[in-house]
C-alpha positions as a Python dict, from the first residue, in 0.01 Angstrom:
ca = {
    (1, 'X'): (0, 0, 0),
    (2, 'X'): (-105, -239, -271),
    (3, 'X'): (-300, -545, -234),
    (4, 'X'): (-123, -812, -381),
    (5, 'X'): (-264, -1076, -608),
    (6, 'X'): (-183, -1488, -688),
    (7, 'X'): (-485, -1597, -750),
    (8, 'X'): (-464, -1796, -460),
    (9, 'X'): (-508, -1605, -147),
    (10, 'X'): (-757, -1308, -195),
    (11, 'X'): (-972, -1257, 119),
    (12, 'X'): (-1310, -1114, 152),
    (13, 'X'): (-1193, -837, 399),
    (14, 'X'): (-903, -764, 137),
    (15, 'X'): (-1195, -780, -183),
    (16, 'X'): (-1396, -540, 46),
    (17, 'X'): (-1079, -292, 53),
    (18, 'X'): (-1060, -294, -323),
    (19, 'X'): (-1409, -213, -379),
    (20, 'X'): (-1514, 32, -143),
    (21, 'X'): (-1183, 126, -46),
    (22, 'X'): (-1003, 193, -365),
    (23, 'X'): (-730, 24, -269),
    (24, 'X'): (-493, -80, -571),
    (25, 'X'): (-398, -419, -657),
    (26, 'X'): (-75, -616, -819),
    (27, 'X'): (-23, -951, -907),
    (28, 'X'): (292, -1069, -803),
    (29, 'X'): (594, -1212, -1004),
    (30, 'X'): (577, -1578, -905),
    (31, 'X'): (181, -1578, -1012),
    (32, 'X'): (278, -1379, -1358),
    (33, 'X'): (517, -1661, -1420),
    (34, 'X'): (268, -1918, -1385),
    (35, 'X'): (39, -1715, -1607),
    (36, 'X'): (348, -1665, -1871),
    (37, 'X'): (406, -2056, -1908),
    (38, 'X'): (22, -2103, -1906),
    (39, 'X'): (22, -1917, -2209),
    (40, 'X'): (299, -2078, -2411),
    (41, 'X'): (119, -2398, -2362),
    (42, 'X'): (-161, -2223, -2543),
    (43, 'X'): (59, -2093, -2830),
    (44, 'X'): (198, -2443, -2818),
    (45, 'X'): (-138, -2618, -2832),
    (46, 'X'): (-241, -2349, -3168),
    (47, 'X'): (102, -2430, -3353),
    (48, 'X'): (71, -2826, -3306),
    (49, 'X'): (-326, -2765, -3459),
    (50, 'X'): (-471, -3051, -3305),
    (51, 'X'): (-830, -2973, -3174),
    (52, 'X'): (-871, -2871, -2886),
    (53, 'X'): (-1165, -2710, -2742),
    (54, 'X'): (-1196, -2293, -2746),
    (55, 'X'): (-825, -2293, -2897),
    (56, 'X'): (-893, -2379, -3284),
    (57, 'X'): (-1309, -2530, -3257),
    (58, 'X'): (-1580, -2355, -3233),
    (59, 'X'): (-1806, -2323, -2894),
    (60, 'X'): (-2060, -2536, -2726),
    (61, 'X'): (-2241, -2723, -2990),
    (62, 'X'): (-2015, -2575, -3222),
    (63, 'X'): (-1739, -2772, -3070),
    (64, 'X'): (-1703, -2946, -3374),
    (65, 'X'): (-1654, -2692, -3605),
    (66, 'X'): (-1238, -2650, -3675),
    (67, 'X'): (-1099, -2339, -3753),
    (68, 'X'): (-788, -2262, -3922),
    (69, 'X'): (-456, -2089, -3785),
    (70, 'X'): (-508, -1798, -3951),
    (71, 'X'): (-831, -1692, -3782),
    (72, 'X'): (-748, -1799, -3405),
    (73, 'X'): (-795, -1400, -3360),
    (74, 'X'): (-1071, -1344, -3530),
    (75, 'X'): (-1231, -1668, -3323),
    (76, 'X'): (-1172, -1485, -2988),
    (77, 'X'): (-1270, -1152, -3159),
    (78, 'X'): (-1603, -1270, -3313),
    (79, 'X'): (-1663, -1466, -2949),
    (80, 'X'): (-1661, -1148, -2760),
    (81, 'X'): (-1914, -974, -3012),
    (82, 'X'): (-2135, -1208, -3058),
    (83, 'X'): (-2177, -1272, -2677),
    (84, 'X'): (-2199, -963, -2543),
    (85, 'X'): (-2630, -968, -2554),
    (86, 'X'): (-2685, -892, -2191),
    (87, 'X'): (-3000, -690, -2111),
    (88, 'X'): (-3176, -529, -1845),
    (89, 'X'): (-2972, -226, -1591),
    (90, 'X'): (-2607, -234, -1525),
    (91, 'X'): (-2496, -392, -1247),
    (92, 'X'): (-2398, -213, -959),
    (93, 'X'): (-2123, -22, -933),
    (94, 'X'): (-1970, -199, -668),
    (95, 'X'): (-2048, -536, -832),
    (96, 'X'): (-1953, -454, -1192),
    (97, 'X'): (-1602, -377, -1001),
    (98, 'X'): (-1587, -692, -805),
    (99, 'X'): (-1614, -885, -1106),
    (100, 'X'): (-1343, -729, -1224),
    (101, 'X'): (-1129, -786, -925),
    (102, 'X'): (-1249, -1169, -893),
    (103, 'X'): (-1178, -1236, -1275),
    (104, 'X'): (-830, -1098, -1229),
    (105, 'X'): (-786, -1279, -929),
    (106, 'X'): (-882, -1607, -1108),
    (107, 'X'): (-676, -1568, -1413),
    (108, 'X'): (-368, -1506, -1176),
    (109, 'X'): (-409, -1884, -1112),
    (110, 'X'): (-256, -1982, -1458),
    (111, 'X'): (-472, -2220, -1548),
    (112, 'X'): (-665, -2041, -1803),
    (113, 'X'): (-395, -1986, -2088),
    (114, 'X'): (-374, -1552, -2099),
    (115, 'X'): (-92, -1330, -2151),
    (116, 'X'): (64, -1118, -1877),
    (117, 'X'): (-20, -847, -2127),
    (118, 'X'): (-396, -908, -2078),
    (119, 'X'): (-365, -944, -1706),
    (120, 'X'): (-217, -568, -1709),
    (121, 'X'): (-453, -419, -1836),
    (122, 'X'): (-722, -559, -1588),
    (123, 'X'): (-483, -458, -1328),
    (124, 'X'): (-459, -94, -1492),
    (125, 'X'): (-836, -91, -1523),
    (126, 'X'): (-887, -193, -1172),
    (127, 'X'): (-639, 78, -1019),
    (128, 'X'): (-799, 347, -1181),
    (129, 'X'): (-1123, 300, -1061),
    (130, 'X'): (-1290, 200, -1397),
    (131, 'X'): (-1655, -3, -1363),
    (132, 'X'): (-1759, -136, -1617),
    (133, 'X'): (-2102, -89, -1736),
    (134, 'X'): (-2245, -485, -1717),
    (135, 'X'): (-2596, -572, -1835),
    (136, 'X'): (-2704, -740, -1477),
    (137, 'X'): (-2954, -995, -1730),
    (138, 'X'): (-2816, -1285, -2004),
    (139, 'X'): (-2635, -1564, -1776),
    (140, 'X'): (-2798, -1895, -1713),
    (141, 'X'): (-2479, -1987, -1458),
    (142, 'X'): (-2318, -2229, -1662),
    (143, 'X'): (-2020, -2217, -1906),
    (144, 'X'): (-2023, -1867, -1688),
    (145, 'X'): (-2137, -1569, -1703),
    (146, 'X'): (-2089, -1559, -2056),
    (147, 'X'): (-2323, -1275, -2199),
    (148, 'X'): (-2233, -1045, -1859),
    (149, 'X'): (-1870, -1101, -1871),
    (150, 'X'): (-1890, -1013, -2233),
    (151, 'X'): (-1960, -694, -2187),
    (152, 'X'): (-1664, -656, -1941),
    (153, 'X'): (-1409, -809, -2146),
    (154, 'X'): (-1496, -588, -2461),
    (155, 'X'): (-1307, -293, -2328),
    (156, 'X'): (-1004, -449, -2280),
    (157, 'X'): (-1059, -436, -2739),
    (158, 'X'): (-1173, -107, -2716),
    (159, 'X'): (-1521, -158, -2736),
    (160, 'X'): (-1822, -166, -2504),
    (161, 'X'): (-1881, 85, -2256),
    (162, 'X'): (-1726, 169, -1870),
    (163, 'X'): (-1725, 460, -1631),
    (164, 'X'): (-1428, 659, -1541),
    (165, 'X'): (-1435, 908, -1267),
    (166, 'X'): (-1806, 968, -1272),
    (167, 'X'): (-1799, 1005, -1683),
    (168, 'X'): (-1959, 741, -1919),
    (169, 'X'): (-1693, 665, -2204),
    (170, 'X'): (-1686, 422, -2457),
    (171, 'X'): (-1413, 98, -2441),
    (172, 'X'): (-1163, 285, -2734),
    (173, 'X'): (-1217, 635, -2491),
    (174, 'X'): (-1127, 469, -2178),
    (175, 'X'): (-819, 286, -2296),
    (176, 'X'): (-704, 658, -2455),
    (177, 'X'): (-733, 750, -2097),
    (178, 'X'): (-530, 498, -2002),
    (179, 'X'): (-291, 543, -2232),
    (180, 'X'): (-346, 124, -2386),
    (181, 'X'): (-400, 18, -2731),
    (182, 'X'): (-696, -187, -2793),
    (183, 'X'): (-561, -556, -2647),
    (184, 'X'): (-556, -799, -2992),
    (185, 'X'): (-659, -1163, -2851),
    (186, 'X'): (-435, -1414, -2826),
    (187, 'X'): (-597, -1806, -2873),
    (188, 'X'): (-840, -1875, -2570),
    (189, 'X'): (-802, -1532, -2477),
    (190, 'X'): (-1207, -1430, -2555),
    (191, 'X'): (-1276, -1760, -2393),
    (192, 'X'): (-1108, -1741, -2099),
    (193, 'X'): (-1264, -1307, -1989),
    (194, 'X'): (-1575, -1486, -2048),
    (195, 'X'): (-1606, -1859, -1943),
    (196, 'X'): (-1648, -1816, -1560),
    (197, 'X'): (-1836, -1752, -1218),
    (198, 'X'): (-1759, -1419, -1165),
    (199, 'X'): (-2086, -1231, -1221),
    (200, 'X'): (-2272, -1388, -1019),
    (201, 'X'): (-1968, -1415, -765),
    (202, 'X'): (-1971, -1052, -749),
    (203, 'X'): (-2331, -1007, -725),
    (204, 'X'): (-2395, -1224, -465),
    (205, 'X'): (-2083, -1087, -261),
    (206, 'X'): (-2200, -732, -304),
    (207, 'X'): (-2524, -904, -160),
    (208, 'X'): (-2364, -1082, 80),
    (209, 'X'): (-2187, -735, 203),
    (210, 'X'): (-2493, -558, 294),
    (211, 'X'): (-2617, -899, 484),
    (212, 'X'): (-2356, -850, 705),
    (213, 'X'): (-2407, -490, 790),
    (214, 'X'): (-2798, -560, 783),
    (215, 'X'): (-2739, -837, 1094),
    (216, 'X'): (-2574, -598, 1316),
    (217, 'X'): (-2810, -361, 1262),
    (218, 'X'): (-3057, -602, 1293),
    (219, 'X'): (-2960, -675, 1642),
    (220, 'X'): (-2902, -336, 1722),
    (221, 'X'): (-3242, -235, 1646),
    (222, 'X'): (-3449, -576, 1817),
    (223, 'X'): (-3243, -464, 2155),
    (224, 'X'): (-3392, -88, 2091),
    (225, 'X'): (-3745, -274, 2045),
    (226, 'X'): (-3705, -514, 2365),
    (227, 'X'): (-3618, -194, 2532),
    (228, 'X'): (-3956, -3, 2394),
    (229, 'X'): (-4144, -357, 2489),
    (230, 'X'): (-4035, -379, 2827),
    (231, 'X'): (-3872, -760, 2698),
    (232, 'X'): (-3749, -972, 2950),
    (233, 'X'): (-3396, -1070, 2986),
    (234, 'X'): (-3424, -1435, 3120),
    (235, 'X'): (-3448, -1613, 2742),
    (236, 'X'): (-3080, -1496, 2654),
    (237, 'X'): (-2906, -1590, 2977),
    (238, 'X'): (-2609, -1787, 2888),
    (239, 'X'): (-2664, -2143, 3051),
    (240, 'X'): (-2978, -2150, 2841),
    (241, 'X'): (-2813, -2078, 2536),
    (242, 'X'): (-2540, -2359, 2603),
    (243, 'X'): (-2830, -2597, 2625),
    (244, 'X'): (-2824, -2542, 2206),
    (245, 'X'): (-2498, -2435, 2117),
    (246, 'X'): (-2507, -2313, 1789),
    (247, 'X'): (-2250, -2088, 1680),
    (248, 'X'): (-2458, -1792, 1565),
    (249, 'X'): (-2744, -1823, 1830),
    (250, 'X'): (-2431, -1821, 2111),
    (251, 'X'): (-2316, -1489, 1956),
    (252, 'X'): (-2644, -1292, 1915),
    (253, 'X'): (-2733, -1394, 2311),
    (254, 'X'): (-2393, -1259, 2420),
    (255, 'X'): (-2461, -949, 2171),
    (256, 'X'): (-2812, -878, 2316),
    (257, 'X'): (-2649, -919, 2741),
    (258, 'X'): (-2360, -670, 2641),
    (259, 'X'): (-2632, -407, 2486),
    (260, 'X'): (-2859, -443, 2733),
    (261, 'X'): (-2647, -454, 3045),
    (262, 'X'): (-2769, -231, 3321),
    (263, 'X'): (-3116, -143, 3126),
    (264, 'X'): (-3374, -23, 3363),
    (265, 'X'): (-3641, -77, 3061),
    (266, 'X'): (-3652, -458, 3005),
    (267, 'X'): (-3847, -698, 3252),
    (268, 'X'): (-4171, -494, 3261),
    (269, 'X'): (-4401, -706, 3062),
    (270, 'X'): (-4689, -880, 3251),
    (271, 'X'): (-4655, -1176, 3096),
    (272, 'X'): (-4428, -1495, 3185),
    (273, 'X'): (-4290, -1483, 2837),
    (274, 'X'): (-4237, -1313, 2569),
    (275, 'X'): (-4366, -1371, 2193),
    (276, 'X'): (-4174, -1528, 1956),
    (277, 'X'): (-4016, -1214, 1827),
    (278, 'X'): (-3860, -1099, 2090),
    (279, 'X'): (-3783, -1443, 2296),
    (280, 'X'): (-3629, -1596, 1985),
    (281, 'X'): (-3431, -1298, 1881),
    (282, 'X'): (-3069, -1526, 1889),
    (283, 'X'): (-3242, -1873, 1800),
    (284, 'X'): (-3348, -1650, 1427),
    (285, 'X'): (-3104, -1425, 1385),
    (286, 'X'): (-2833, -1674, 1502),
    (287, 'X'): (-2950, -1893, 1221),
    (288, 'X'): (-2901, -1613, 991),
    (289, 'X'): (-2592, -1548, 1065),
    (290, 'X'): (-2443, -1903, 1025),
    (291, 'X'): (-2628, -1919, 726),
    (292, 'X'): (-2423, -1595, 642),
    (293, 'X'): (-2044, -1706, 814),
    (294, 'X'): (-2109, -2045, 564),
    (295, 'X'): (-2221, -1825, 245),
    (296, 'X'): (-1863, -1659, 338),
    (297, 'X'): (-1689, -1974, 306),
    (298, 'X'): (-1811, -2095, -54),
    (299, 'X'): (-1692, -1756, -181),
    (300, 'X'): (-1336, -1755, -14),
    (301, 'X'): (-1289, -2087, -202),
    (302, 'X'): (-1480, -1929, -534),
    (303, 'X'): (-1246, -1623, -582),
    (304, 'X'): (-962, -1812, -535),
    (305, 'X'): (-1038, -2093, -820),
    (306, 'X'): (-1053, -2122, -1195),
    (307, 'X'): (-1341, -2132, -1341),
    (308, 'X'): (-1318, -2114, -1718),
    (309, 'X'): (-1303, -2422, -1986),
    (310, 'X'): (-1083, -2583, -2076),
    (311, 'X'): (-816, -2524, -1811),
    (312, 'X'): (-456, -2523, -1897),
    (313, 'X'): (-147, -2720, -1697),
    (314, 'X'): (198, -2651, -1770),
    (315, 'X'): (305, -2856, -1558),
    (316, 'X'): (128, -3164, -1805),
    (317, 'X'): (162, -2968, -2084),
    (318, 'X'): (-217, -2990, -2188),
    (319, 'X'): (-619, -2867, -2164),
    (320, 'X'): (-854, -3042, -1977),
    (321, 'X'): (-1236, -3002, -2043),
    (322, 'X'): (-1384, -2956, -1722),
    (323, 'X'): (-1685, -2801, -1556),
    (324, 'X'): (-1553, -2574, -1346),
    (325, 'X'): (-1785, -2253, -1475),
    (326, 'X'): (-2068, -2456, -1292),
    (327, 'X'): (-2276, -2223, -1069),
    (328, 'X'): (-2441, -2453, -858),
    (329, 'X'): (-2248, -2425, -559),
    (330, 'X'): (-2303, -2048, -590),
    (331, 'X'): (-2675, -2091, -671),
    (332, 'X'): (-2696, -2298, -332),
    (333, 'X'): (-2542, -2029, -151),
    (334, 'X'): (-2731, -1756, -307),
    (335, 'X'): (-3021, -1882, -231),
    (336, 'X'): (-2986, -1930, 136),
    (337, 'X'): (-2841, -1576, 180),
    (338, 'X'): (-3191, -1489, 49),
    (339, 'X'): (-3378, -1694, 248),
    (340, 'X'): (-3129, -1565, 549),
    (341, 'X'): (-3208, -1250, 484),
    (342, 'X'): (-3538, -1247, 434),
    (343, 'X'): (-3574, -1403, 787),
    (344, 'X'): (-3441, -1129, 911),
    (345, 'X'): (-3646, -845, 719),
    (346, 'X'): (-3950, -1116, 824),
    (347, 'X'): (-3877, -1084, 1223),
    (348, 'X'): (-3857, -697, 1210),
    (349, 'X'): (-4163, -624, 1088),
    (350, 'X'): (-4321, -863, 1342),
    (351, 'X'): (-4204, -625, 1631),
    (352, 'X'): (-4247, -364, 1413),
    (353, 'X'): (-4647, -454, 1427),
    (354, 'X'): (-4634, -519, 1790),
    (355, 'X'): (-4445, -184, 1895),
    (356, 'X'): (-4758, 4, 1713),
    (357, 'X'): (-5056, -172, 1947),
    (358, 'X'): (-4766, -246, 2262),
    (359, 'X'): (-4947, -185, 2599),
    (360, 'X'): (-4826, 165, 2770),
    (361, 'X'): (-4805, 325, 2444),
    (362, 'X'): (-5000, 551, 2240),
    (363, 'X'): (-5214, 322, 1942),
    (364, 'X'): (-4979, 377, 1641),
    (365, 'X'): (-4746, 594, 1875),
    (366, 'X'): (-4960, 887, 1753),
    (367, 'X'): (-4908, 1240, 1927),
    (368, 'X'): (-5319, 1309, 1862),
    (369, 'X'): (-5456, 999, 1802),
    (370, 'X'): (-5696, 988, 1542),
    (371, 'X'): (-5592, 1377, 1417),
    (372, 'X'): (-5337, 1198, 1279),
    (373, 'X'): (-5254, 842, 1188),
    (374, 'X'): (-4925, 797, 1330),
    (375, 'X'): (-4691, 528, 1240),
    (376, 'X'): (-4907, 330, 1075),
    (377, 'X'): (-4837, 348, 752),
    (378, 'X'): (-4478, 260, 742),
    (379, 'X'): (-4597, -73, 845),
    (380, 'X'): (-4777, -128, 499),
    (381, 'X'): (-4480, -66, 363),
    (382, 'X'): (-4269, -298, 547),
    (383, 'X'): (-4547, -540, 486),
    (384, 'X'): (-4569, -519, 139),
    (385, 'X'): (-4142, -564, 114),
    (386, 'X'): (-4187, -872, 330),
    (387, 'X'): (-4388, -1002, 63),
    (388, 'X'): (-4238, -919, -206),
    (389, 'X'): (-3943, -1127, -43),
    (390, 'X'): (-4127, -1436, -17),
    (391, 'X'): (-4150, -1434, -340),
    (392, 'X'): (-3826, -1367, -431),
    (393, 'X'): (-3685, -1636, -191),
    (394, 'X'): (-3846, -1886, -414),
    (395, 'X'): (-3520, -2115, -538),
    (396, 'X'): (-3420, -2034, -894),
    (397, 'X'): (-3161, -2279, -864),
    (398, 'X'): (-3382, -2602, -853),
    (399, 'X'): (-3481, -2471, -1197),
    (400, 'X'): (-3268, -2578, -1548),
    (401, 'X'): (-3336, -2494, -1896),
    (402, 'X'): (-3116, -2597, -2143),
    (403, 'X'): (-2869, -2451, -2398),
    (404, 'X'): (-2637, -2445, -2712),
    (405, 'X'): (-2869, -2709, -2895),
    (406, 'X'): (-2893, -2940, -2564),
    (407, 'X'): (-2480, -2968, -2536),
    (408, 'X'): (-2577, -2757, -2231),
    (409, 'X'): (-2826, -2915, -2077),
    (410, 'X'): (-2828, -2773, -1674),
    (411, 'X'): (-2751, -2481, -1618),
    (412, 'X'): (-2756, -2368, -1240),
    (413, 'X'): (-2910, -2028, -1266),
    (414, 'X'): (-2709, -1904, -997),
    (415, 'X'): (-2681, -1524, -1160),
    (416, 'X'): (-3085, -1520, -1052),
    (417, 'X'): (-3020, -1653, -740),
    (418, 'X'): (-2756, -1376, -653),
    (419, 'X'): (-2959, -1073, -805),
    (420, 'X'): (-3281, -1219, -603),
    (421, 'X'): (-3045, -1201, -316),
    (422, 'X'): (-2899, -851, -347),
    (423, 'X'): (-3275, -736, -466),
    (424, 'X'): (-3397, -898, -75),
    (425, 'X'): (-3106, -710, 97),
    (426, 'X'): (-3260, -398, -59),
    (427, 'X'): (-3620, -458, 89),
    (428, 'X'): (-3483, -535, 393),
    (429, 'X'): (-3265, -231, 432),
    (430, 'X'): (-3581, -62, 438),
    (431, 'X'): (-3759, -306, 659),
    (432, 'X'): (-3514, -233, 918),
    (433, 'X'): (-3523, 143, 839),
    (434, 'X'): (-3888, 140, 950),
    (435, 'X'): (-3863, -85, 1234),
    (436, 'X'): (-3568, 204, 1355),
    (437, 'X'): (-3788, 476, 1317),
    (438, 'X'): (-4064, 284, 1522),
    (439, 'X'): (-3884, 215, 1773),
    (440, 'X'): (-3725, 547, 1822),
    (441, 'X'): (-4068, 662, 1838),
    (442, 'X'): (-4205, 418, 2122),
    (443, 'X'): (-3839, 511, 2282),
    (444, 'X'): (-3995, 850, 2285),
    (445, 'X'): (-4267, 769, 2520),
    (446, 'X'): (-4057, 610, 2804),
    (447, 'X'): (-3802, 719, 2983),
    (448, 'X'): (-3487, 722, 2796),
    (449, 'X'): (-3229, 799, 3083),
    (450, 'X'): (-3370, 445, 3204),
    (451, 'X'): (-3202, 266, 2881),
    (452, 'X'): (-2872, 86, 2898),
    (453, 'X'): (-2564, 266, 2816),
    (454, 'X'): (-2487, 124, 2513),
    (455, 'X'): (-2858, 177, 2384),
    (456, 'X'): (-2860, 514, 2519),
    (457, 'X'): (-2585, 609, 2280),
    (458, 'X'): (-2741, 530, 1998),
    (459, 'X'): (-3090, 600, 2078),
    (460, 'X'): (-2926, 1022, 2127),
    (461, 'X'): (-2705, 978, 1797),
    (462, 'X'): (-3027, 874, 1620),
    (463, 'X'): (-3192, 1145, 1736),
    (464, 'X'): (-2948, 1397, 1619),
    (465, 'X'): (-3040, 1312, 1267),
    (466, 'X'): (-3450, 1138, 1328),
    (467, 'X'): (-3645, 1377, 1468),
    (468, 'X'): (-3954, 1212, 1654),
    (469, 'X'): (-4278, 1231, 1442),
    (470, 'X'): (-4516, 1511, 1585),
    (471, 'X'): (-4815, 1439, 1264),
    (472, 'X'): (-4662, 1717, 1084),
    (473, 'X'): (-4450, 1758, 764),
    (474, 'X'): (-4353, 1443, 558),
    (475, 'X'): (-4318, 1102, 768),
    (476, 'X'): (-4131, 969, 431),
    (477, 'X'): (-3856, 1223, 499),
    (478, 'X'): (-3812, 1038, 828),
    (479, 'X'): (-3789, 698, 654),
    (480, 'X'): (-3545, 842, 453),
    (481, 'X'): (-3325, 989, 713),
    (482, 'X'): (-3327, 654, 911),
    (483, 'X'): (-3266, 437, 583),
    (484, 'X'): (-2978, 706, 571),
    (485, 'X'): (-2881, 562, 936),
    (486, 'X'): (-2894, 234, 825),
    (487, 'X'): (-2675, 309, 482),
    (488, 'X'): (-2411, 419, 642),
    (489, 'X'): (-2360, 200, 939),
    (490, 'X'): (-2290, 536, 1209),
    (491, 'X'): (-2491, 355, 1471),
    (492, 'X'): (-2270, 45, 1470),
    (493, 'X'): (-1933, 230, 1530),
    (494, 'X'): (-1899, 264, 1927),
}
């Protein structure tokens, strides 16, 4: 069943069934009207030739450059080409197809002065799986993502270049598979594909996705380690978590009782409390995950808005100049999902570290100490992704340069801010991986009918795929196989 589309009421959960779910899209009749009298006022705009901005003038500092009637097309043609200078790897797969989704989704809205016609063929593009191939470099985060989105919107002319069912095609090959003719450009048309938020939208979202999955497994993991430590129970009692009720501290407590219910493991440490990384397991990753819940609620508000310049209403019968295509509100969030997420790559290798030298257990959980070094390596590696994420959580978005002569003159950099963010959810996939595999390893050396149920489980499904690390063969092909574990989420599903 189709997803249908207004431009006003696309949900995460529903964006996250279009991208990795392949399911297809529509935009519904009531929101193609609105786009239909959106674009007479356009036409209407053209005919009367007063100026108005991206319709008949040139762009940015160019503004006040007027163009004649007969070369509206060419306008939006030659806007296309000449901004389409994005460097650097495609995007993602998944990303390059959630900006597709979220620019559909916005021009659905009417306010940005397109054809129905146009808004089929992103709808055609999107239901047969096409991702564009996007340039992930080129956008400051203001006026858009103008260089990225270029890219995108060139196939809709038959030019630039997409993949179709695993097979790299050109813009005029892909719409022959699609049985379109290259789209000519109506007035504002180029503008509009181009002037908006949706690059780094989709970045950070795709970003943003793997945070979530990263928390749980997060959790997951620090109740395997507490397990391994001999933790004590006492710091995530419920009254003492009332004392500070915080939304995402309350959670992670009542996560970490549930997992750890009946554990014959936890309270053997000799001390009266636990470090830092293990006591404060909901007080950090509770913070992380209300910094993630309120990254979630900037984009539910971002893929439902308009964000190109100027934006068109009917219902006055005129363009407003605006700022709309402003990142900062996404460069905000971005950067806190970093800095989230970071935290949480931060924490694990802390009991990662402590697992190696824990009391009870072999130094480096080595089978012949010495012979062979153990799990100490993996460590380094976590170490050295740690710090690459400090300095990748440094804020791109306090940062401005200037553009288009000075017309421009801050920009949000939010398209950094989201790649830094995605790039940190990365690391700490493999941050986690390692912490996994350690404490599988210390798991080893207790008793594991003495775990709680619910650890038990996946502590044996592990296992099926992680075999415990005897000094021989390749430790990175263990690494691997846990990343693997962490990839594809198999120890989250009950």
């Amino acid at each position: 069943m189709s997803i249908t589309l207004d431009g006003h009421h696309l949900s995460l959960e529903q964006a996250e069934q279009v991208i990795w779910g392949q399911q297809p899209v529509e935009a519904t009749p009531e929101a193609l009207q609105v786009v239909q009298a959106s674009a007479e006022v356009v036409a209407q705009l053209a005919r009367r030739g007063e100026p108005v901005y991206g319709i008949n003038t040139g762009f940015g500092k160019l503004s006040r450059r007027r163009i004649p009637a007969e070369q509206l097309e060419a306008l939006q043609l030659n806007l296309l080409r000449s901004h389409a200078v994005g460097v650097g790897a495609p995007l993602p797969d998944e990303a390059a197809r959630a900006a597709l989704l979220f620019r559909l989704n916005a021009l659905l809205l009417g306010r940005s002065g397109v054809r129905p016609r146009l808004i089929n063929y992103l709808v055609r593009m999107l239901n047969a799986q096409v991702v564009p191939i996007i340039p992930a470099k080129g956008s400051v985060g203001s006026s858009g993502d103008l260089a990225p989105l270029a890219h995108l919107a060139l196939l809709l002319i038959g030019e630039g270049q997409a993949k179709l069912s695993g097979r790299q095609l050109s813009g005029g090959q892909l719409l022959q598979e699609l049985g379109l003719e290259p789209l000519r450009l109506g007035p504002k048309e180029g503008l509009a594909l181009i002037n908006g938020t949706q690059i780094s939208l989709a970045t950070g979202f795709v970003a943003w996705h793997r945070a979530e999955r990263l928390l749980q497994h997060a959790q997951l993991i620090a109740a395997l380690a507490l397990e391994a430590l001999g933790g004590r129970m006492s710091p995530f009692e419920q009254c003492l978590q009332e004392a500070r009720p915080h939304p995402g501290q309350l959670q992670v407590a009542r996560n970490l009782r549930q997992r750890l219910a009946d554990s014959r493991l936890v309270e053997q440490s000799d001390d009266v409390q636990d470090p830092y990384t293990l006591r404060c397991i909901p007080q950090v990753l509770g913070a992380s995950l209300d910094a993630l819940d309120w990254v979630a609620q900037v984009m539910r508000v971002e893929i439902n808005s308009a964000t190109d310049n100027p934006l068109i209403f009917a219902e006055r019968n005129e363009a407003l100049s605006g700022g709309n295509f402003h990142g900062q509100i996404l460069g905000l969030a971005f950067e806190l999902l970093g800095m989230a997420v970071a935290e949480i790559g931060n924490f694990s290798e802390r009991r990662t570290a402590r697992l190696l030298e824990a009391p009870g257990l072999p130094l480096f959980l080595a089978d012949q100490s010495g012979l062979d070094s153990g799990l100490m390596i993996p460590q380094y590696t976590a170490a050295a992704l740690v710090s690459e994420n400090k300095i990748l959580a440094h804020p791109a978005v306090v940062d401005s340069i200037p553009t288009s002569g000075g017309q421009e003159d801050h920009n949000s950099l939010c398209s950094l801010s989201a790649h830094k963010a995605l790039q940190i959810s990365e690391n700490v996939e493999y941050i986690l991986a390692i912490e996994l595999l350690t404490a599988l390893q210390a798991l080893d050396y207790r008793d594991p009918e003495k775990m709680a149920p619910a650890t038990r489980r996946v502590y044996r499904l592990a296992r099926v795929r992680l075999a415990h690390w005897d000094g021989r063969g390749l430790l990175g092909e263990g690494l691997r196989q846990a990343l693997a574990l962490i990839k594809s989420g198999e120890l989250l599903h009950d």
